[in-house]
C-alpha positions in Angstrom: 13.2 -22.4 -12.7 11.5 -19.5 -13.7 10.0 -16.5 -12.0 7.9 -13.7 -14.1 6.4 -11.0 -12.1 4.3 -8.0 -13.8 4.2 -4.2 -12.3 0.9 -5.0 -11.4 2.2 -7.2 -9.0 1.1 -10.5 -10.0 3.7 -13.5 -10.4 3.8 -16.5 -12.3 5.7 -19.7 -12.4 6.8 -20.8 -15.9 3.3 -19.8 -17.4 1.5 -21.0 -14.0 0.0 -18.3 -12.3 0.5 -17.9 -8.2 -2.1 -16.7 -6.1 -1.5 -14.3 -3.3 1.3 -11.9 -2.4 3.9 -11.9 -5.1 6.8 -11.9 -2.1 5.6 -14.8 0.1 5.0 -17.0 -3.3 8.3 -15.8 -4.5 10.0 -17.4 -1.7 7.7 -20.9 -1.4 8.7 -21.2 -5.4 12.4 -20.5 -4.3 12.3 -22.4 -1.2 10.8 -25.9 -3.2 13.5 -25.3 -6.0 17.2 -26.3 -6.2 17.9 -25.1 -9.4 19.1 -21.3 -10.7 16.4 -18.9 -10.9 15.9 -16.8 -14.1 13.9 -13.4 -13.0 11.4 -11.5 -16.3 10.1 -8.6 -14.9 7.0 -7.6 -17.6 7.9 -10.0 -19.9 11.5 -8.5 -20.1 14.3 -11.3 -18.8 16.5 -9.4 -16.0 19.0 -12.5 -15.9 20.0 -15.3 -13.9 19.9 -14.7 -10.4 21.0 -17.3 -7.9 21.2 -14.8 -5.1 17.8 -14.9 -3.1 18.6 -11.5 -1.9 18.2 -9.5 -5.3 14.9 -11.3 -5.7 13.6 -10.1 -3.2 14.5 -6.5 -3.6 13.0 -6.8 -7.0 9.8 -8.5 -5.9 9.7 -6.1 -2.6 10.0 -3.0 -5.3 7.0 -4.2 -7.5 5.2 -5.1 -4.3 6.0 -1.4 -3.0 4.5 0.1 -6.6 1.5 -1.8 -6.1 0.7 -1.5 -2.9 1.3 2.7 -3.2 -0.9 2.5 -6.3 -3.8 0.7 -4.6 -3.8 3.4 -1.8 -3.7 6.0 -4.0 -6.5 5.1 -5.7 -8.4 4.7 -2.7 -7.5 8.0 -1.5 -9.2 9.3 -4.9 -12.1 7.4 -4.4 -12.4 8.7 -0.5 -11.7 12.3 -2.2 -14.8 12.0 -4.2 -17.1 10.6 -1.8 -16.5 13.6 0.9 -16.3 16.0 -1.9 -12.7 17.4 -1.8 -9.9 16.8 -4.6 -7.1 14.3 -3.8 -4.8 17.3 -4.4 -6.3 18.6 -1.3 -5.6 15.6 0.5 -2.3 15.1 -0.7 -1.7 18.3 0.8 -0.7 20.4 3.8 -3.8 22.7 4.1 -4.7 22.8 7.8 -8.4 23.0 7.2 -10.2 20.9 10.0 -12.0 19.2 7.0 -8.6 18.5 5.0 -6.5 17.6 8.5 -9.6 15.1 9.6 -9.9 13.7 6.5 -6.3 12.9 5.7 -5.7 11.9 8.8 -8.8 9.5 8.9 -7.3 7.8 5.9 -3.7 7.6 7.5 -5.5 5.7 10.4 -7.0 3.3 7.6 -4.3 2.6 6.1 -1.9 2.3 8.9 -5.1 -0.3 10.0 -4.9 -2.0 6.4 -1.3 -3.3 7.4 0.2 0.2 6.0 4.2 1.2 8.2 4.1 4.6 8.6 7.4 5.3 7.0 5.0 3.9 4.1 2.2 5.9 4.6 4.8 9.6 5.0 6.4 8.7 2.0 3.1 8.1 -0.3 2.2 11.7 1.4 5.4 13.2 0.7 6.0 14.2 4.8 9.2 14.3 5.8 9.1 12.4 8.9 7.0 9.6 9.8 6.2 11.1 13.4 3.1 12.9 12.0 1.6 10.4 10.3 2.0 8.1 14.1 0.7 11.8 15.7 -2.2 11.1 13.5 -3.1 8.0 14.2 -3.2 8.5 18.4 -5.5 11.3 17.4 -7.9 9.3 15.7 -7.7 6.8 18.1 -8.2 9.2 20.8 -11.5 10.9 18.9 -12.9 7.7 17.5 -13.0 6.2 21.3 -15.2 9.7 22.5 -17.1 9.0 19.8 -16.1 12.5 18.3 -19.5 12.6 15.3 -17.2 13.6 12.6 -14.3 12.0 12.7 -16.8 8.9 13.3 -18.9 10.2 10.2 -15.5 10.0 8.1 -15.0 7.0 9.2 -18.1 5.3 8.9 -18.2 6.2 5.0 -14.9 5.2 4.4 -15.4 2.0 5.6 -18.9 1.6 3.9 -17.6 2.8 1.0 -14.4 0.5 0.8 -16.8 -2.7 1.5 -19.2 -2.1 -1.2 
């Protein structure tokens, strides 16, 4: 059997396409198949693998890419639409704008099925305890209704779902 998978994250099947998550499809098409498994990553054959183990950490890598890419390039697209530069958010000014805005998008994201060991690491933070801080903030000001962190949020999601 053959498994190609593309940096972009989408798999195939010996010229077959899958749909869905590159991983979970990975493992059904290894699951249903009793024969060695020959891995191409972009086209490029990376060898016969009969350990379901390595697989995986090669699917779970591309996986990782793609899922930090996506997120990335909705954090420039939220940049843009409340008028800061994703350098700013990628940041650690302590602006209220900056801090509610980042922090806005670590709640959407940690929503969107995000860890936040994940979500530090796309931020460069160093510990995963600010980006869970940030979250029972949010949670905290979106249930009193607090009008901007509500405003943020409210065009981030009407943004995202247009």
């Amino acid at each position: 059997m053959i498994i190609a998978i593309s940096t972009e994250g989408t798999l195939s099947t010996e010229n077959r396409p899958v749909i869905g998550s590159p991983i979970a499809d990975a493992i059904k098409v290894m699951n249903q198949s009793d024969t060695d498994i020959i891995l191409y990553v972009d086209n490029k054959q990376v060898g016969e693998i009969s350990e379901w183990n390595n697989i995986y950490q090669y699917i779970r890598k591309l996986e990782d890419n793609h899922k930090k890419n996506n997120a990335m390039l909705g954090l420039f697209k939220f940049a843009n639409l409340i008028g800061v530069t994703k350098q700013e958010l990628l940041g650690n000014s302590r602006k209220q704008e900056l801090s509610d805005a980042r922090q806005v998008y670590y709640h959407k994201l940690y929503t969107s099925g995000y860890t936040y060991r994940e979500i530090a690491n796309m931020f460069n933070r160093k510990v995963h305890s600010s980006i869970m801080s940030a979250k029972k903030r949010i949670d905290s000001l979106l249930e009193v209704r607090d009008s901007e962190i509500v405003r943020l949020y409210s065009l981030f999601e009407n943004y995202m779902t247009n």
